[in-house]
C-alpha positions in Angstrom: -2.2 -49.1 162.4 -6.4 -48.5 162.3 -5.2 -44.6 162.6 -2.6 -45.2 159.2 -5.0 -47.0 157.3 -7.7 -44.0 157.6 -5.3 -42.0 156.5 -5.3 -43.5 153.8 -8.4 -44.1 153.0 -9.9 -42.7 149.9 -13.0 -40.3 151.0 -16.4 -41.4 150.0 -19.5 -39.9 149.4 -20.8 -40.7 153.3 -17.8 -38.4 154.2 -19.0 -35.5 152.1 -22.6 -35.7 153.3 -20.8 -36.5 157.2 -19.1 -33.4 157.0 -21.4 -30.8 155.2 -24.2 -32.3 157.6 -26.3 -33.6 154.7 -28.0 -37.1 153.2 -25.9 -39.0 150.8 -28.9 -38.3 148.3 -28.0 -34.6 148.7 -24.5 -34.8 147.4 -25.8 -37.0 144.7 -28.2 -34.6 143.3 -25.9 -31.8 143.9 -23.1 -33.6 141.0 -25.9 -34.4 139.2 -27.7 -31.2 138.1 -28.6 -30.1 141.9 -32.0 -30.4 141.3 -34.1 -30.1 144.2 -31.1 -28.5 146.0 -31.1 -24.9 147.6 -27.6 -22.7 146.4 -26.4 -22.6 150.1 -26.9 -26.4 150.5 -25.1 -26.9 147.1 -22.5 -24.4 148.2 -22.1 -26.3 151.7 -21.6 -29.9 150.0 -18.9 -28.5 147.4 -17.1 -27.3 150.2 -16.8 -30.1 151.8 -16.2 -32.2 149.1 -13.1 -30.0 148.1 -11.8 -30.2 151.5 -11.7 -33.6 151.5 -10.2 -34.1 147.6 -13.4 -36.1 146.7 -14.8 -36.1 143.2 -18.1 -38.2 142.0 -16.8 -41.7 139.8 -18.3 -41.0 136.7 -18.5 -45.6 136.3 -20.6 -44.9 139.3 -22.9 -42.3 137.4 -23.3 -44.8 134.4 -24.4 -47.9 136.6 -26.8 -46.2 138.3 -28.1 -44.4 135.4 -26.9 -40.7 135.9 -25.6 -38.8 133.3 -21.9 -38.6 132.7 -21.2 -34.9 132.6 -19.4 -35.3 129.8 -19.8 -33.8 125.8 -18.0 -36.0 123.3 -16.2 -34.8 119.9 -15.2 -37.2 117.9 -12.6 -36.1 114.7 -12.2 -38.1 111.5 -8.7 -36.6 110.9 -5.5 -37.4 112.1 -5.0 -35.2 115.4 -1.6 -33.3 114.1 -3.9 -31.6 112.0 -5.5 -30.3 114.8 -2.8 -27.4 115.8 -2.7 -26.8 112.3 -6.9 -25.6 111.7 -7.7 -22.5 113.1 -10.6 -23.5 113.9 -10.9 -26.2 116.5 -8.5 -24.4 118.8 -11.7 -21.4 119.1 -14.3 -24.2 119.1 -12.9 -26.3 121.7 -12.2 -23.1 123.8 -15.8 -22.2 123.4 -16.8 -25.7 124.2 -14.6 -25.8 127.4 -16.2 -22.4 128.6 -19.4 -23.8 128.9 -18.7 -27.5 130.5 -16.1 -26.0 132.8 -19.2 -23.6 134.3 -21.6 -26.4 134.4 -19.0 -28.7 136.1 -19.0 -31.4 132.6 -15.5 -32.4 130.8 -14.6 -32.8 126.9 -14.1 -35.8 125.4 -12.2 -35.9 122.5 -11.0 -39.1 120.5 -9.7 -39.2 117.1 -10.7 -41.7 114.6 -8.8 -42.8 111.0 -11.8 -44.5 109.0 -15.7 -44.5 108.9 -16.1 -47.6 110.5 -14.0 -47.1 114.0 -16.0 -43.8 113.8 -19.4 -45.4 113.9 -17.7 -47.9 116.9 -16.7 -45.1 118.7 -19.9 -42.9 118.9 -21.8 -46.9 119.5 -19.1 -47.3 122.7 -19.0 -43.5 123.9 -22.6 -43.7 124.0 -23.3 -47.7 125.2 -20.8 -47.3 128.0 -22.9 -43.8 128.9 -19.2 -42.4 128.9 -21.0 -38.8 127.7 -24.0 -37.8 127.7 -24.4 -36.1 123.8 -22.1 -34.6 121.0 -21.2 -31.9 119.1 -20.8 -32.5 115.6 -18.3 -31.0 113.1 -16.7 -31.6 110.1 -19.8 -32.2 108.3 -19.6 -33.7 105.2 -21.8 -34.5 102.0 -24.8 -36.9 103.0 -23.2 -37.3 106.1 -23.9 -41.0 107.8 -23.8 -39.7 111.2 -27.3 -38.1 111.1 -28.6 -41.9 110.9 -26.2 -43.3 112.7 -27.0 -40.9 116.1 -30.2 -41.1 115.5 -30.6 -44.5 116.1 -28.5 -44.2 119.0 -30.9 -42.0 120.4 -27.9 -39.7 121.4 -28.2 -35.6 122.1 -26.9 -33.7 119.3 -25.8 -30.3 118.2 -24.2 -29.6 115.3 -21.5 -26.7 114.3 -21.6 -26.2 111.0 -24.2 -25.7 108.2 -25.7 -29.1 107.6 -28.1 -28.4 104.9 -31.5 -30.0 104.4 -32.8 -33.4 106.3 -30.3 -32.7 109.3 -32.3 -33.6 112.5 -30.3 -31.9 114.9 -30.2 -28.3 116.1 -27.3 -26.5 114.2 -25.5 -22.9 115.0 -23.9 -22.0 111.6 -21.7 -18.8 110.1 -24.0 -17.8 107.9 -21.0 -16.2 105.9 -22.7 -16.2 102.7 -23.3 -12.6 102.2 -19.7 -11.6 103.2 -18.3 -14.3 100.4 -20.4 -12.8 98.0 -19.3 -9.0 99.3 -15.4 -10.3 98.9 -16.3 -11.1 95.2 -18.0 -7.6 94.4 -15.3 -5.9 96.0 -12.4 -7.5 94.1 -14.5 -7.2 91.0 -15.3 -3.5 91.5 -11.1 -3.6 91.9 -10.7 -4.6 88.1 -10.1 -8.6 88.8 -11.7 -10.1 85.6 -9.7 -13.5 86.1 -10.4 -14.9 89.8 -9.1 -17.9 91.0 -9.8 -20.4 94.4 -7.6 -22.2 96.6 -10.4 -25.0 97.9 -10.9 -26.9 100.9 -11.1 -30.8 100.8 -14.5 -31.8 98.5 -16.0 -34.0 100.9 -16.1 -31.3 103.8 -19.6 -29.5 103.4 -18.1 -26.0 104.5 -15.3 -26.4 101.5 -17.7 -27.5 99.1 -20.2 -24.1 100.1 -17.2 -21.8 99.9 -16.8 -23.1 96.6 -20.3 -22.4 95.3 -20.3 -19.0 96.7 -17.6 -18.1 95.5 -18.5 -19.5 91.6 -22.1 -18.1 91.7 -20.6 -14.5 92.8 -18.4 -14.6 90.0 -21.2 -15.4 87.5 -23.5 -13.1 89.1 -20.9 -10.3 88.4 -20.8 -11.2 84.8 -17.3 -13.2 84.6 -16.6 -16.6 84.3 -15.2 -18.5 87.5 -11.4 -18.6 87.2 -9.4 -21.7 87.7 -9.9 -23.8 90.9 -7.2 -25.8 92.9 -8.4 -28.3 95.4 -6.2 -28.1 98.8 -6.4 -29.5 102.1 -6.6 -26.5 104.6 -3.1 -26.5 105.4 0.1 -24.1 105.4 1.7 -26.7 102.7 -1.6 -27.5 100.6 -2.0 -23.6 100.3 1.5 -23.2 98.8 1.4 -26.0 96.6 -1.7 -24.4 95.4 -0.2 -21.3 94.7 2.1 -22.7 92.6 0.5 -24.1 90.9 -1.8 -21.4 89.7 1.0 -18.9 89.6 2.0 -21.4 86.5 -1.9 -21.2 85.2 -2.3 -19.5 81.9 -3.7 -17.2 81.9 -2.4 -16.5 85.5 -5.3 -15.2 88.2 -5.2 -11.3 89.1 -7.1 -11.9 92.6 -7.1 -15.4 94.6 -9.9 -16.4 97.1 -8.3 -19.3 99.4 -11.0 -21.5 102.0 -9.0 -20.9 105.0 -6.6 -17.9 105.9 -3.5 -20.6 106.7 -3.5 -21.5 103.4 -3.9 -17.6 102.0 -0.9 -16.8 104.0 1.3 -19.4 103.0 0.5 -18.4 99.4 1.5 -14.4 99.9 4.5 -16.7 101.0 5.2 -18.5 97.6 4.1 -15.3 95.8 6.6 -12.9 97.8 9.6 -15.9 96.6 8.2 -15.4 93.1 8.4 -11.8 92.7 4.9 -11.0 92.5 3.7 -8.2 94.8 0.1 -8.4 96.5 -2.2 -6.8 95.6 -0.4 -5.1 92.9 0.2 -8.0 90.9 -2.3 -10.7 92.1 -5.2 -9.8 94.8 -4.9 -12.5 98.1 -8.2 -13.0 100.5 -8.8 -15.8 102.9 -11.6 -17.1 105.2 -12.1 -17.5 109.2 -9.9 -13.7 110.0 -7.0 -15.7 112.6 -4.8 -13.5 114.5 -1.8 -13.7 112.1 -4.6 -12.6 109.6 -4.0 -8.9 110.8 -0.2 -8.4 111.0 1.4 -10.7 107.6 2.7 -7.9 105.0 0.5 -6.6 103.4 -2.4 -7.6 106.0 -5.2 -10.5 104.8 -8.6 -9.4 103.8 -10.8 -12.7 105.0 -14.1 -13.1 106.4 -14.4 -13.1 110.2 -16.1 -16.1 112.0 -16.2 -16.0 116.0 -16.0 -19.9 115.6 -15.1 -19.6 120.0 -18.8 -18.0 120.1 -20.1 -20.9 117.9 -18.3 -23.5 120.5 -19.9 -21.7 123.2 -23.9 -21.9 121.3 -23.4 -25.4 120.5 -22.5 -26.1 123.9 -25.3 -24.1 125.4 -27.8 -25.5 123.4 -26.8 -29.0 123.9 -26.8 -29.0 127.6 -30.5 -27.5 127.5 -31.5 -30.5 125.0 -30.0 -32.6 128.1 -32.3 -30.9 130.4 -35.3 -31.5 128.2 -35.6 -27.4 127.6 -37.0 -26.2 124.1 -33.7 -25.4 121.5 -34.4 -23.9 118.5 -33.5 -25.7 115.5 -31.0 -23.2 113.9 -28.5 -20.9 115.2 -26.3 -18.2 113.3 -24.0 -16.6 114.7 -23.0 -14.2 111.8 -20.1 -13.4 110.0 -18.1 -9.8 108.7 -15.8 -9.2 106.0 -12.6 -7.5 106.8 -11.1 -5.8 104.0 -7.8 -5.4 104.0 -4.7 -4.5 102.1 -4.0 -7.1 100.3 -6.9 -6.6 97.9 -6.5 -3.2 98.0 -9.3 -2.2 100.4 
């Protein structure tokens, strides 16, 4: 019966440091940074921890003051959405890159309103369930710069925050290629250019935006007609639509996302109207369908999975009290492509 019950018997940290020949306080600091620690010892201990299916409790961590080993992410958007945005699949893979090397996890939660948002980073944080955060979907005068800050949490963000952000950033810096796209559809003949816009409150749709207006003023035209959208497939066609029923109708249109630019080649193929011939089409963020719709999507590459993988690295040094600079970019290039011609 003794013989059944050890069997059973969940393995503890005594066993691991029992069987690699170690102190307890060795396999501690070993999951916890391995400070201290030669790479053979480490080495010996992770063996020995694997062989016996033992893993650290992170609870264990938090009441005795360790770190977690964990990054949160907390999205304001309803997570369907997520499959649908380009873009978090490529962060998140670049995130996941990172913390799988350094042995942390991902947490990710999704919130519907500001104030279970402001709960959430309070609890993720109070109950030391991860250590810091990487922050996206910034928005105008965004309330989490105060709110983390008095938290006293570890941020990085990803994303352009604009002035009186107090955290490191890594950003596109895709402002030169917008303003390239313009030129170039210009130098084409467009004299009436329209955009397909993200949501206003998103800081990255709002920029886009301005770019886009101040590139057409700065080539001597007067912006074209603007439809507000929401990033999605859906949005982007509805958009289309509606400016296909404009007056007078747009020659060239510069959507905030390629999902929604390829939806509307979608609702302008259906309408009769060939591309580029009849109306120029160019996107943002260059996704892998981006390359190989009919006629193929001029957009603006972003290596958003490189941007993940910055954030992530930066944010782990802040954690281990290392100097991070303040702003990151990670650059951006325009791909022109047949659909405006180029």
């Amino acid at each position: 019966m003794t013989e059944e019950r050890d069997a059973r018997r969940r393995p503890t940290i005594s066993d691991v440091a029992a069987l690699a020949g170690v102190s307890k306080g060795a396999v501690s600091k070993t999951f916890n940074g391995g400070k201290g620690i030669s790479p053979d010892t480490m080495a010996r201990i992770r063996a020995a921890a694997a062989e016996l299916s033992w893993m650290p409790s992170t609870a264990a961590r938090a009441v005795s003051g360790g770190p977690a080993r964990a990054v949160g992410l907390v999205m304001r958007r309803p997570a369907e959405l997520l499959e649908l945005d380009p873009f978090f699949p490529a962060l998140l893979s670049g995130i996941e890159s990172v913390l799988s090397e350094a042995n942390y996890a991902a947490v990710l939660r999704f919130v519907n309103d500001a104030t279970t948002e402001r709960e959430c980073y309070a609890e993720l944080i109070g109950e030391r369930r991860v250590d810091g955060f990487v922050l996206t979907d910034l928005r105008h005068r965004d309330p989490r710069f105060e709110w983390l800050t008095q938290l006293g949490a570890a941020v990085v963000v990803a994303g352009s925050p604009g002035r009186g952000c107090p955290f490191p950033s890594v950003r596109t810096g895709a402002a030169g290629e917008i303003r390239a796209l313009v030129r170039h559809l210009i130098d084409n003949g467009h004299r009436t250019i329209a955009h397909v816009a993200g949501p206003p409150g998103l800081r990255h749709a709002r920029r886009r935006q301005q770019l886009w207006a101040e590139a057409v003023l700065d080539g001597g035209l007067t912006p074209g007609p603007v439809v507000v959208s929401d990033f999605t497939a859906d949005g982007g066609g509805r958009a289309t639509r509606e400016l296909l029923d404009h007056s007078p109708r747009p020659t060239a249109i510069f959507y905030a996302n390629d999902l929604m630019a390829i939806a509307g080649m979608s609702v302008l193929a259906e309408r009769g109207v060939r591309v580029p011939e009849d109306i120029a089409v160019a996107g943002f963020d260059d996704i892998s369908l981006a390359n190989y719709v009919t006629p193929p999507l001029t957009t603006v590459h972003c290596d958003y999975r490189r941007m993940g993988k910055v954030a992530t690295q930066m944010l782990l040094a802040q954690l281990r009290n290392e100097e991070v600079v303040q702003q990151f970019t990670i650059g951006a290039e325009l791909r022109l492509r047949r659909s405006t011609g180029g």
